[in-house]
C-alpha positions as CSV (number, residue, x, y, z in Angstrom):
1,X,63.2,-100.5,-7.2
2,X,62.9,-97.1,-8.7
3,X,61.6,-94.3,-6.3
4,X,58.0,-93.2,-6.7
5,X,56.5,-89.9,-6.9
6,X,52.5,-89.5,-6.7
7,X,52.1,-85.9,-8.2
8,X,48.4,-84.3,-8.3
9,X,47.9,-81.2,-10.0
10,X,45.4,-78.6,-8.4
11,X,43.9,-76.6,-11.2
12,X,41.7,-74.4,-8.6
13,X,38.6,-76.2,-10.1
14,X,35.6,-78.8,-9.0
15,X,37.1,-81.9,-10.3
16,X,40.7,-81.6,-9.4
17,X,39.7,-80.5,-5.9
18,X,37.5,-83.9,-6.3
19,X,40.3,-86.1,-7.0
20,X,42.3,-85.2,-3.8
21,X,40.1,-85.7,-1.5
22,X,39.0,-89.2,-3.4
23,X,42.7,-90.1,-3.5
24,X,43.1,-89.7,0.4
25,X,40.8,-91.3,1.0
26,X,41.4,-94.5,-1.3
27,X,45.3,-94.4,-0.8
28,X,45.7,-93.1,2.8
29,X,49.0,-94.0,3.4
30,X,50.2,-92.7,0.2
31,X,52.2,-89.6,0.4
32,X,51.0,-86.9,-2.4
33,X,53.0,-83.8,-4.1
34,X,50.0,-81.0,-4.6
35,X,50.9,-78.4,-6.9
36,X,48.9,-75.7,-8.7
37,X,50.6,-74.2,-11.8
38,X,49.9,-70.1,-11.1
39,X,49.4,-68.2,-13.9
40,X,48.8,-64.9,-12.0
41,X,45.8,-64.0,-14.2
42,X,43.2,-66.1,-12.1
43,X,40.1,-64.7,-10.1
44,X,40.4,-64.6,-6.9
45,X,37.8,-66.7,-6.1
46,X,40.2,-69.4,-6.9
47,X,42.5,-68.7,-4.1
48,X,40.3,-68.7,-2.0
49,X,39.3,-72.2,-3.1
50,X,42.8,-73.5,-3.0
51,X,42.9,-72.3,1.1
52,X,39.4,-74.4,1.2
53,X,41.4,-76.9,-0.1
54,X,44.6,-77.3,1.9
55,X,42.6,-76.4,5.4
56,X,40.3,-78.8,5.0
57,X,42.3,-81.7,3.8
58,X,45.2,-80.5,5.7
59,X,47.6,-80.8,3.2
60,X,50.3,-78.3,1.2
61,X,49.8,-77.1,-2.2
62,X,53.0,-76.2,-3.7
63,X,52.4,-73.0,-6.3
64,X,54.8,-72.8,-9.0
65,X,54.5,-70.0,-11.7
66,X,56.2,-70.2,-15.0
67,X,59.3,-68.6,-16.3
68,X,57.4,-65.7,-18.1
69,X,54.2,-64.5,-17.3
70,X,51.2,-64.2,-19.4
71,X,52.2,-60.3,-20.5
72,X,55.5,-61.4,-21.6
73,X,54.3,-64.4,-23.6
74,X,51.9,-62.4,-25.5
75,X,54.5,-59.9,-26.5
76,X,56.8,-62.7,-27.4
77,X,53.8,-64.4,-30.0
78,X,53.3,-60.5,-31.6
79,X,49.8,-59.7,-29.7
80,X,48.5,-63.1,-31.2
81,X,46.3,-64.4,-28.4
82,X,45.5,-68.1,-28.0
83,X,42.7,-70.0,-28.9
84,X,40.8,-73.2,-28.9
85,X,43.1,-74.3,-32.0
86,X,46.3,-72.7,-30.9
87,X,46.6,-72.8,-27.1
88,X,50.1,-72.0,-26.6
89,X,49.1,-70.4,-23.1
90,X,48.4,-74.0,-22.1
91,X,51.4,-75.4,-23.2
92,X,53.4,-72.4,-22.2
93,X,52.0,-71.6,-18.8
94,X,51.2,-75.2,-17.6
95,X,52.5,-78.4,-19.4
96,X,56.0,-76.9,-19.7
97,X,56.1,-75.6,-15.6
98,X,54.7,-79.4,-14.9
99,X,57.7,-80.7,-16.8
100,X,59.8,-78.1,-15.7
101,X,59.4,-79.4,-12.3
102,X,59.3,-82.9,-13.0
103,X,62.9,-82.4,-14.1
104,X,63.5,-82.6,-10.4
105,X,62.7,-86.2,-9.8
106,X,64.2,-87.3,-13.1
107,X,65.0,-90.6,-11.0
108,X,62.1,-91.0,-10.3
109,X,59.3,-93.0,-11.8
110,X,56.3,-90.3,-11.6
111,X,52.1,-91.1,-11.5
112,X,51.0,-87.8,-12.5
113,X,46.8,-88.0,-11.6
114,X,44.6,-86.0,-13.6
115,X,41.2,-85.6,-12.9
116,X,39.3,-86.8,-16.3
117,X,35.8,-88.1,-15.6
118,X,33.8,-91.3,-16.9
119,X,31.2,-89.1,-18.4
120,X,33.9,-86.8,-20.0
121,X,35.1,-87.6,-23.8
122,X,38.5,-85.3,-23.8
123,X,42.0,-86.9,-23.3
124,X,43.3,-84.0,-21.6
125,X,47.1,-83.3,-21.6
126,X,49.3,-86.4,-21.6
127,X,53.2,-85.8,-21.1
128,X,55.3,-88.3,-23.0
129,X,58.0,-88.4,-21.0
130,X,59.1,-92.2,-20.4
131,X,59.6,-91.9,-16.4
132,X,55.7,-90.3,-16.5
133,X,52.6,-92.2,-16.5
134,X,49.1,-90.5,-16.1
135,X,46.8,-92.0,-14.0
136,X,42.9,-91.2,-14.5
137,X,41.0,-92.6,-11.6
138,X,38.2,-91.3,-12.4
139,X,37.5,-92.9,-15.5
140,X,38.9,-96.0,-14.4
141,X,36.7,-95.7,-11.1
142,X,33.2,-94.6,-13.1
143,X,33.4,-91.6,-11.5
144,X,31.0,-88.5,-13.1
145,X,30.3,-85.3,-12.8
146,X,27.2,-86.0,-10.2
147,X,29.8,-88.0,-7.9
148,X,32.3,-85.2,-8.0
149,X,29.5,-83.2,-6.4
150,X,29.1,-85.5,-4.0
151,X,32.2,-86.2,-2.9
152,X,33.1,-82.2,-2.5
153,X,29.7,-81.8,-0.6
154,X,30.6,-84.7,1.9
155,X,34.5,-83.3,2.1
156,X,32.9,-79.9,3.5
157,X,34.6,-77.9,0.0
158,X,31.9,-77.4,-1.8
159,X,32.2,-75.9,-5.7
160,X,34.5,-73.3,-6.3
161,X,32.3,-69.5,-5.8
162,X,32.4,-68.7,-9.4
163,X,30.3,-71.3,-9.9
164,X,27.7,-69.5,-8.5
165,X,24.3,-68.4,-10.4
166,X,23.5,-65.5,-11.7
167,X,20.1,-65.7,-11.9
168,X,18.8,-62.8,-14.5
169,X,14.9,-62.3,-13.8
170,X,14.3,-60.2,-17.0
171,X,15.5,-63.1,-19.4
172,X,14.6,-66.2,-17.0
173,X,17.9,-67.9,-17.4
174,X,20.6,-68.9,-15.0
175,X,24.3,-69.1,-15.9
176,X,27.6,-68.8,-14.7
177,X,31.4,-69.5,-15.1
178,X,31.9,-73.6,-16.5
179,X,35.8,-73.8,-15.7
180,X,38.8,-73.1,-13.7
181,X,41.6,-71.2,-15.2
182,X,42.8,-67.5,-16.3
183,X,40.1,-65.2,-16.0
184,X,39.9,-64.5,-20.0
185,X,40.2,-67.7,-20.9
186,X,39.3,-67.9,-24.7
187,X,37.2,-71.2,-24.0
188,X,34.5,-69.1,-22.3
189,X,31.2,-68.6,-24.2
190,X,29.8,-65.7,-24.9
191,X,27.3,-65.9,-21.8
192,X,30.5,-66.6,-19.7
193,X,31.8,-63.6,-20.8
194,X,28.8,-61.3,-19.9
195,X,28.9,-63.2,-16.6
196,X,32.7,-62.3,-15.9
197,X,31.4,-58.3,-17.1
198,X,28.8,-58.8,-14.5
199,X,30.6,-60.1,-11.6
200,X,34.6,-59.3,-12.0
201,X,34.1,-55.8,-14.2
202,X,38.0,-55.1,-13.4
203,X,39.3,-58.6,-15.0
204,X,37.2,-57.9,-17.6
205,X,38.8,-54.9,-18.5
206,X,42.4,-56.2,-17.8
207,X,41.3,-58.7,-20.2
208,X,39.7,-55.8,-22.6
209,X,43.3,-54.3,-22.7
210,X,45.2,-57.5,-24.1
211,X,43.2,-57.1,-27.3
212,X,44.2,-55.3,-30.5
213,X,42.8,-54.4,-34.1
214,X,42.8,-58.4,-35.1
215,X,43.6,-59.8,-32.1
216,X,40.1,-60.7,-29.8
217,X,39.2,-63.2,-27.8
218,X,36.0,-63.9,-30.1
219,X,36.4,-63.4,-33.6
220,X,35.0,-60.3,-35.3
221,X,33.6,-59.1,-31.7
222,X,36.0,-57.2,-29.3
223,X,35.4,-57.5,-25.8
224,X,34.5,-53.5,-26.0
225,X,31.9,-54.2,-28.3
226,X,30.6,-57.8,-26.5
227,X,29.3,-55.3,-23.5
228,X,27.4,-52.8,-25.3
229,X,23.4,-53.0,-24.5
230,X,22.1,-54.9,-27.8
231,X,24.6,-57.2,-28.0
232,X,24.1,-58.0,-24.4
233,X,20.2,-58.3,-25.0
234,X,21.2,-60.5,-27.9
235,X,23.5,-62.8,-26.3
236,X,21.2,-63.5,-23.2
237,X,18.2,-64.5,-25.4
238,X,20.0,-66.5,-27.8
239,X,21.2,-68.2,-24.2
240,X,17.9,-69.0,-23.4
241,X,16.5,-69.9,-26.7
242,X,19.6,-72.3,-26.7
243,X,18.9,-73.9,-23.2
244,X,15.1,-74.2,-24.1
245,X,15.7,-76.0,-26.8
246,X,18.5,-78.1,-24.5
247,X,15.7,-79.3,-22.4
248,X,13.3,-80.4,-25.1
249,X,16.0,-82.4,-26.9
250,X,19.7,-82.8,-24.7
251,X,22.2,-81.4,-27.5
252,X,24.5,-84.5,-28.8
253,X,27.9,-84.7,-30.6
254,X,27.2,-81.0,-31.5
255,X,24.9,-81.6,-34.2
256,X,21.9,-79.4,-33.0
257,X,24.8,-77.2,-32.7
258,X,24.8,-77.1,-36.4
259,X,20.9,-76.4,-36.6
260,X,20.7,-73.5,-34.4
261,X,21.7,-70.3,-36.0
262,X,21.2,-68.0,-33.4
263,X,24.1,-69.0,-31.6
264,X,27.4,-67.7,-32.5
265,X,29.8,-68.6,-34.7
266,X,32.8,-68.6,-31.6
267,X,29.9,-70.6,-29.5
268,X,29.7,-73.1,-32.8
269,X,33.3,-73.3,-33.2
270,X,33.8,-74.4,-29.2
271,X,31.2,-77.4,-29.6
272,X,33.5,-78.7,-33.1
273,X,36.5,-78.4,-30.7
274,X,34.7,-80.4,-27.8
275,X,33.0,-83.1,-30.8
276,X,36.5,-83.6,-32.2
277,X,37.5,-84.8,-28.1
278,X,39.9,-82.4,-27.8
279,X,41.4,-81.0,-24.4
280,X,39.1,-78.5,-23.6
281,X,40.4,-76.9,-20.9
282,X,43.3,-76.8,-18.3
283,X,44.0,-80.1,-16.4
284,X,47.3,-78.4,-14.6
């Protein structure tokens, strides 16, 4: 009988924090490998949720970084930044350190969990490998978004902080940061990115400084110009014209997406990648 090797990748967000403490508790006499692939360009607030994490589940995350950072990567793809159609910071950063470390238990027959949920319609990334088989217990289990909640609440961890509302009393609306990862990652809305201005000024200027003339995060609208008083004004109350309209009829498959032309072409272009059931953000 081969050897086994239960792997569980931490990604410093709600749902991968929720599968650890679910597997414990279903398999608690199964021995788990924790590992969080570092990028070095995460908030802080994630840090601090990967200490919640391993105190109050008393386990060991191992952190393992890949073999160039973020800086180095972008020089080696000419200043080209990633994106929702070419995420090569995905498959550089995290897919290729996971597989780089799986090369260490190459005997080994590996169940590599990822933490996918019923209500979610993305496949996420899926090594190939033969000795590798991805286990999603969450869509097997019927597990949602309102259980993860749940079972982070009862486990004493909570959400991660930048989850947090910012609740902005001139505009009436409410929004925060959707999903764990680099601080400028280029699956952020515009909103998100106001909200990152608002709370983490300094990563937003680190993130500022990685663009170039053709090279921004959101097409046609540099992160210089994304902070500037109108187009802050107009981002917030296309925000809450969007989520007004979201309550009066749930938005499905992205095709009021397609109706409402107040919200941006980068925001209409996110919602096609979603509809088409890509991977829309970091598993690892």
């Amino acid at each position: 009988m081969s050897k086994e090797l239960h792997v569980i990748s931490i990604s410093g967000g709600k749902d991968s924090a929720a599968l650890a403490v679910y597997l414990q508790e279903k398999y608690p006499n199964r021995e788990f490998k924790y590992l969080f692939f570092d990028t070095e360009e995460e908030l802080q607030d994630t840090y601090d949720y990967l200490n919640k994490i391993k105190s109050t589940l008393g386990i060991q995350i191992e952190y393992r970084k890949p073999e160039k950072s973020f800086k180095e990567l972008l020089l080696q793809h000419n200043g080209y930044l990633p994106s929702p159609m070419e995420r090569w910071c995905t498959r550089k950063m995290k897919l290729e350190t996971f597989l780089g470390t799986m090369q260490e238990f190459k005997e080994y027959t590996i169940y590599n969990y990822v933490g996918i949920r019923a209500d979610e319609n993305r496949e996420g990334l899926i090594p190939t490998e033969e000795n590798i088989i991805t286990v999603m217990p969450f869509k097997e289990d019927g597990i949602t978004l309102n259980d993860v909640k749940r079972i982070l609440h009862d486990a004493g961890i909570g959400l991660p902080a930048y989850y947090e509302v910012i609740y902005d009393e001139k505009y009436d609306i409410e929004y925060f940061r959707s999903r764990s990862g680099c601080y400028f990652c280029f699956f952020m809305r515009q909103i998100e990115w106001v909200w990152l201005w608002e709370k983490h000024p300094d990563e937003y200027k680190k993130a500022m400084e990685f663009e170039k003339s053709g090279y921004t995060w959101i097409k046609d609208m540099p992160l210089s110009e994304l902070i500037k008083p109108d187009n802050i004004d107009r981002i917030k109350k296309s925000y809450k014209r969007m989520e007004e309209q979201r309550k009066k009829q749930p938005i499905k498959n992205g095709t009021m997406m397609e109706e409402m032309d107040f919200i941006s072409q980068h925001d209409k272009m996110l919602d096609e990648v979603e509809r088409d059931k890509l991977c829309v953000m970091c598993t690892l």
